[in-house]
TORVOTOR-388887 format. One line per field, with one value per residue: residue number from 1; residue in one letter; x negated, y negated, z of N, C-alpha, C in turn. Coordinates in steps of 0.02 Angstrom, whole numbers. Layout:
<atoms>
resi <- (NUM ...)
resn <- (a ...)
n.east <- (X ...)
n.north <- (Y ...)
n.up <- (Z ...)
ca.east <- (X ...)
ca.north <- (Y ...)
ca.up <- (Z ...)
c.east <- (X ...)
c.north <- (Y ...)
c.up <- (Z ...)
</atoms>
This chain:
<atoms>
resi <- (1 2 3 4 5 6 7 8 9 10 11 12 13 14 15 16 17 18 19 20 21 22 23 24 25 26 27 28 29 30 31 32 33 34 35 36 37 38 39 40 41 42 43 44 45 46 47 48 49 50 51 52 53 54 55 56 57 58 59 60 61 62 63 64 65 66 67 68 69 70 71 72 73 74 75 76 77 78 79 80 81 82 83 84 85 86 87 88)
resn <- (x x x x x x x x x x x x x x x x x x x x x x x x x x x x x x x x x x x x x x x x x x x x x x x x x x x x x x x x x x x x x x x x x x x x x x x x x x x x x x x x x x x x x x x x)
n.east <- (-2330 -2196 -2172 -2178 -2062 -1983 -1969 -1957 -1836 -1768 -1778 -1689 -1560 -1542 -1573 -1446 -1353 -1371 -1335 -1203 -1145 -1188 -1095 -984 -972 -973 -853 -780 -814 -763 -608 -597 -630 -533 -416 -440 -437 -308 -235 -301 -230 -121 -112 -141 -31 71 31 31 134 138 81 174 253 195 192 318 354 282 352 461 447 380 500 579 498 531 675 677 584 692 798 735 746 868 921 855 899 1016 1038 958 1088 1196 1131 1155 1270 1316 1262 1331)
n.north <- (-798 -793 -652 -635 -739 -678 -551 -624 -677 -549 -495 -587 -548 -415 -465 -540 -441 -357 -448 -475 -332 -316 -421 -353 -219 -326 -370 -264 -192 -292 -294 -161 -211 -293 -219 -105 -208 -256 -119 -110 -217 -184 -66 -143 -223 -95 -55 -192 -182 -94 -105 -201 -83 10 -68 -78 62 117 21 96 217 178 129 244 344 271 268 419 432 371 451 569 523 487 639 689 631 656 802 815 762 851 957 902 878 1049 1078 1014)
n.up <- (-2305 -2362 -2334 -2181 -2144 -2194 -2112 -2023 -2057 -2037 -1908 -1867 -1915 -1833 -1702 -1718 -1728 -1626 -1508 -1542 -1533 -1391 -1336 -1374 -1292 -1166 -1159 -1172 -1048 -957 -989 -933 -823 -752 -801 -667 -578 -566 -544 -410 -351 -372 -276 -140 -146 -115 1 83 164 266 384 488 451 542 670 698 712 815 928 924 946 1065 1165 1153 1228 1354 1370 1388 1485 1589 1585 1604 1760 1811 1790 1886 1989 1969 1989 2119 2194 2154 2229 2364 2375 2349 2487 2561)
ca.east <- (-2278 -2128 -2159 -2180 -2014 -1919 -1969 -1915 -1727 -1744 -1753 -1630 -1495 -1543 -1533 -1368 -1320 -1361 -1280 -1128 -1148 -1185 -1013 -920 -984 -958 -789 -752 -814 -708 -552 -590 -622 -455 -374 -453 -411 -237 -219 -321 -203 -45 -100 -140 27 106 -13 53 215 132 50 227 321 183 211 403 377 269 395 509 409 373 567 607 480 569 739 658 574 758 850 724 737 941 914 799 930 1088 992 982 1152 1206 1109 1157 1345 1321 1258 1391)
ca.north <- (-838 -729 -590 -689 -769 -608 -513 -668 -658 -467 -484 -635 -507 -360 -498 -565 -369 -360 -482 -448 -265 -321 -463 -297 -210 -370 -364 -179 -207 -375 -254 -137 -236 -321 -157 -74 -255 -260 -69 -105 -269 -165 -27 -180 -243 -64 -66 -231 -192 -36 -134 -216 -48 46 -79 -57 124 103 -1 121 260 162 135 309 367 216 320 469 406 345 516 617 509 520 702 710 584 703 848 818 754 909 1006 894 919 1100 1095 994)
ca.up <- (-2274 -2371 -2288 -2108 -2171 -2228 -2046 -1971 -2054 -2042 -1831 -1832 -1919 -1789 -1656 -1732 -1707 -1574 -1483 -1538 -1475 -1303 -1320 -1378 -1215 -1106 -1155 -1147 -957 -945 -983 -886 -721 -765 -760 -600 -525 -544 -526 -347 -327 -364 -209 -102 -152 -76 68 132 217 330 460 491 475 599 733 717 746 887 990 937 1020 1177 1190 1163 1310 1401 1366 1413 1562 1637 1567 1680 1825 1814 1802 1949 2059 1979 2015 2205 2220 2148 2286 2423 2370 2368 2533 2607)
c.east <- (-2209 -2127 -2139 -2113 -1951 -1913 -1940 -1848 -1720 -1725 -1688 -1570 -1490 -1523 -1473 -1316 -1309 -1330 -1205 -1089 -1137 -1115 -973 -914 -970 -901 -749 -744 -774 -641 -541 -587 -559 -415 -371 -432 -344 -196 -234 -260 -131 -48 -102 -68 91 70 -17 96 196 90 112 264 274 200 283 405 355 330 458 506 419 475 607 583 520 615 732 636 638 804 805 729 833 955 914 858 985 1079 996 1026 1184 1194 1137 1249 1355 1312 1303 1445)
c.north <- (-808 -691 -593 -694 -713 -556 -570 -665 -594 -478 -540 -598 -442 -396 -511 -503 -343 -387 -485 -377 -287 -366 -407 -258 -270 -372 -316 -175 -253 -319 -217 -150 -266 -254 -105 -141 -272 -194 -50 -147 -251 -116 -63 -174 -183 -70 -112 -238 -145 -79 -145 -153 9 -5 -70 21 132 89 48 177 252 166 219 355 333 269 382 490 422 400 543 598 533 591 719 693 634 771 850 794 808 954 988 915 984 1121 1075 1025)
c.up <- (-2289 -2327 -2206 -2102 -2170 -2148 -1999 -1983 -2042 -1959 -1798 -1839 -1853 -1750 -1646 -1702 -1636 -1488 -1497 -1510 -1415 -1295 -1332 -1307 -1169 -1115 -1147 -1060 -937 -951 -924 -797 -727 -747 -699 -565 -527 -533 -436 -327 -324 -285 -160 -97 -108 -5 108 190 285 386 508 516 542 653 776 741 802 926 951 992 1072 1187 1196 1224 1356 1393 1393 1486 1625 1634 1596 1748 1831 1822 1845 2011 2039 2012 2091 2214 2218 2208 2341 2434 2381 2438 2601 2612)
</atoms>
């Protein structure tokens, strides 16, 4: 029954050891997802405003073809006035 007794406290201390191992590891990992999640939550944090600033460049685009558009047609209409003047 000692001996029974003595292997039984011997695996409760390994156990005891052991569980505290694995809480040192569950907490090592607990850190670390803490710090990949607010290192992810800080690039979110830049990565919010670009949706916003691509649509502003878009409609800047389209307006600048728009501008472009109306500066070749002016061209096109000065362009043959030009000619028709010369020919008058």
């Amino acid at each position: 029954v000692q001996k029974t007794r003595a292997e039984a406290d011997e695996y409760s201390v390994r156990l005891q050891v052991a569980e505290s191992e694995a809480q040192a590891v569950r907490d090592e990992l607990d850190q670390e997802i803490q710090k990949v999640r607010k290192q992810l939550q800080g690039r979110l944090a830049e990565l919010e405003p670009l949706p916003e600033a691509l649509r502003h460049a878009e409609l800047q685009l389209q307006e600048a073809h728009e501008k472009e558009r109306l500066q070749e047609r002016r061209n096109t209409e000065l362009g043959t006035s030009i000619a028709d003047l010369r020919i008058k």
